[in-house]
N, C-alpha and C positions, 0 to 999 in steps of 0.2 A: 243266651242271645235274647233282648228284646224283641218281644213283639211289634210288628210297624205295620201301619196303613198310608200310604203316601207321603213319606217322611215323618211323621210322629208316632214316634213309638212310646209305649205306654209307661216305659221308665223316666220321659223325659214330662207326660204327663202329672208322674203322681211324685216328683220332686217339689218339696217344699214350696213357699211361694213363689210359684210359676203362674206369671199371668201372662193370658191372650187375650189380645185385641181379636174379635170375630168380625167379621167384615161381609155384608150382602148387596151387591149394587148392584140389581138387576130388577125388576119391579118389586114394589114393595121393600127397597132400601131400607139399611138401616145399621147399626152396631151396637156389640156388647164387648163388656171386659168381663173375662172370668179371673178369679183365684183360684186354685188346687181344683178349678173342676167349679165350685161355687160364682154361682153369679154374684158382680158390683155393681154393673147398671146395666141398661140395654134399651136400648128405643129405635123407632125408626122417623128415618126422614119426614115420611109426609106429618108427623107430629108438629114439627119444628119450621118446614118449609109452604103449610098447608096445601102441598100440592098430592089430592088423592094417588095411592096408588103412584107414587115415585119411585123412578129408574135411575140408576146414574150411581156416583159415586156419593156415598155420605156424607159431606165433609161434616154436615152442624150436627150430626148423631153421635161422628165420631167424637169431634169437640164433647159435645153434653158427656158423655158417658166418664170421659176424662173429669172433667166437671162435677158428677154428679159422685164417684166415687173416689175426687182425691186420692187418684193415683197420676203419678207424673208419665206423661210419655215416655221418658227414657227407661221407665221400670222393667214394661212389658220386654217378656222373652220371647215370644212369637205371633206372626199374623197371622191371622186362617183365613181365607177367603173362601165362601159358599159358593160351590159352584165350577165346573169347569167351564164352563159357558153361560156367557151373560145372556139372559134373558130379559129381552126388554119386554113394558106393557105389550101384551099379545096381542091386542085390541089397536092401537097406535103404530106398533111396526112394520118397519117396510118390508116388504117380501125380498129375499135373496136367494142367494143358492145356497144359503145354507137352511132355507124354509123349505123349497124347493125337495133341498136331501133329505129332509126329518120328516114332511108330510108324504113325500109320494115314494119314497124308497125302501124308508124303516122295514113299514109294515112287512115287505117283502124279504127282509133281510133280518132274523131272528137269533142268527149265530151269536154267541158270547165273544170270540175272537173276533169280530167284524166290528162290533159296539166299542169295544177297549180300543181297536185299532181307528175306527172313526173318531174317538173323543177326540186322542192323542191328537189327532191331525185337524179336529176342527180349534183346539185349545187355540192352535200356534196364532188363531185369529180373533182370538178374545179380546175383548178391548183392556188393554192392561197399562196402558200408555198414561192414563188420568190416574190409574190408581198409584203409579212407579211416581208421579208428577207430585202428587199428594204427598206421598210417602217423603217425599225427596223436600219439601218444605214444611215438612214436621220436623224435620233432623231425625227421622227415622226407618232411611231406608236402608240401613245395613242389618234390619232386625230380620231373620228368617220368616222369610213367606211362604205360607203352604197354601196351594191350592185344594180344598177336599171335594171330591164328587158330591152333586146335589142330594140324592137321596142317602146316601150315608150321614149327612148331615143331620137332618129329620130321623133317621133309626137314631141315633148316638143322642138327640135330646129327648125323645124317648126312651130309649136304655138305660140311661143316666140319671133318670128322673123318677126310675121303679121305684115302689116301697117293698121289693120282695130279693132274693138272693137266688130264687131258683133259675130253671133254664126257664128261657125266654123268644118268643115265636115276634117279630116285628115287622109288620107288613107296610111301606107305604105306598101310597096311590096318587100322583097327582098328574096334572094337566100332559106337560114333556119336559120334568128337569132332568138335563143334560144327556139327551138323547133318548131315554128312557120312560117310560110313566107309570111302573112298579117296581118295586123288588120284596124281596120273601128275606128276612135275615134269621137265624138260629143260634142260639149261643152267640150271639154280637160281642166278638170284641174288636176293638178300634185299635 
């Protein structure tokens, strides 16, 4: 039985040329295309659109990377999307209830069962409406989209990126992606 983390499991990873379009629209926008695992381009928005620090969907990053590695749209065999929750500029965004939930309630509510069962249910409000819209005027929305949690993202391009084969300790720390602002990984596989 392959191994899987939120539908990608590692057999369908290390299948020959398997390319992913990776996709980050939430501050600091941006996309790559992998091959077997290898990067063929990757850039972010505010490059291209010079607007510091861009949220939103990518279109001209995605564009470029198509571009930039001469691969066709139609190639790619899966999306990946960063994130289960879009995070806009922290600085620029309006306060809601779901700021509301992650600043004053979190802290209080530490359980592991409680965090999985919060994403789930804050997912169902992601802004995903631009991205299906995009998708749908590439001619490529019938390509599998994976949503992946924020910080396994960041462990997986550190894991991936080792020069070594031993066991491996991967901490990350940031701000609050996707409910969370660390995790501890050991022996990481994806």
């Amino acid at each position: 039985m392959p191994q899987c983390y939120n539908g990608i499991c590692k057999i369908f990873l290390m299948k020959k040329g398997v390319i992913i379009l990776g996709i980050h629209d939430g501050h600091n926008a941006g996309a790559a295309l992998t091959k077997n695992g290898k990067v063929l381009a990757a850039i972010n928005e505010e490059r291209l659109n010079n607007i510091k620090n861009y949220s939103g969907v990518p279109l001209l990053s995605i564009r470029k990377v198509f571009e930039i590695s001469n691969v066709s749209l139609h190639e790619i065999d899966l999306i990946a999307i960063a994130s289960f929750l879009r995070v806009e500029d922290p600085v620029k965004q309006e306060k809601n209830i779901i700021h509301f939930l992650a600043e004053y309630l979190a802290p209080y509510l530490h359980e592991k069962w409680f965090i999985k069962i919060s994403l789930k249910f804050l997912h169902l409000f992601r802004k995903k409406k631009e991205l299906y819209k995009l998708f749908e005027g590439l001619g490529i929305r019938e390509k599998p989209i994976r949503f992946i949690e924020h910080h396994l993202t960041h462990a997986a391009c550190a894991y991936y990126q080792r020069p070594w084969d031993d066991k491996t300790l991967i901490l990350t720390m940031d701000g609050m992606g996707d409910g969370i602002s660390a995790t501890v990984n050991i022996n990481f596989i994806l």
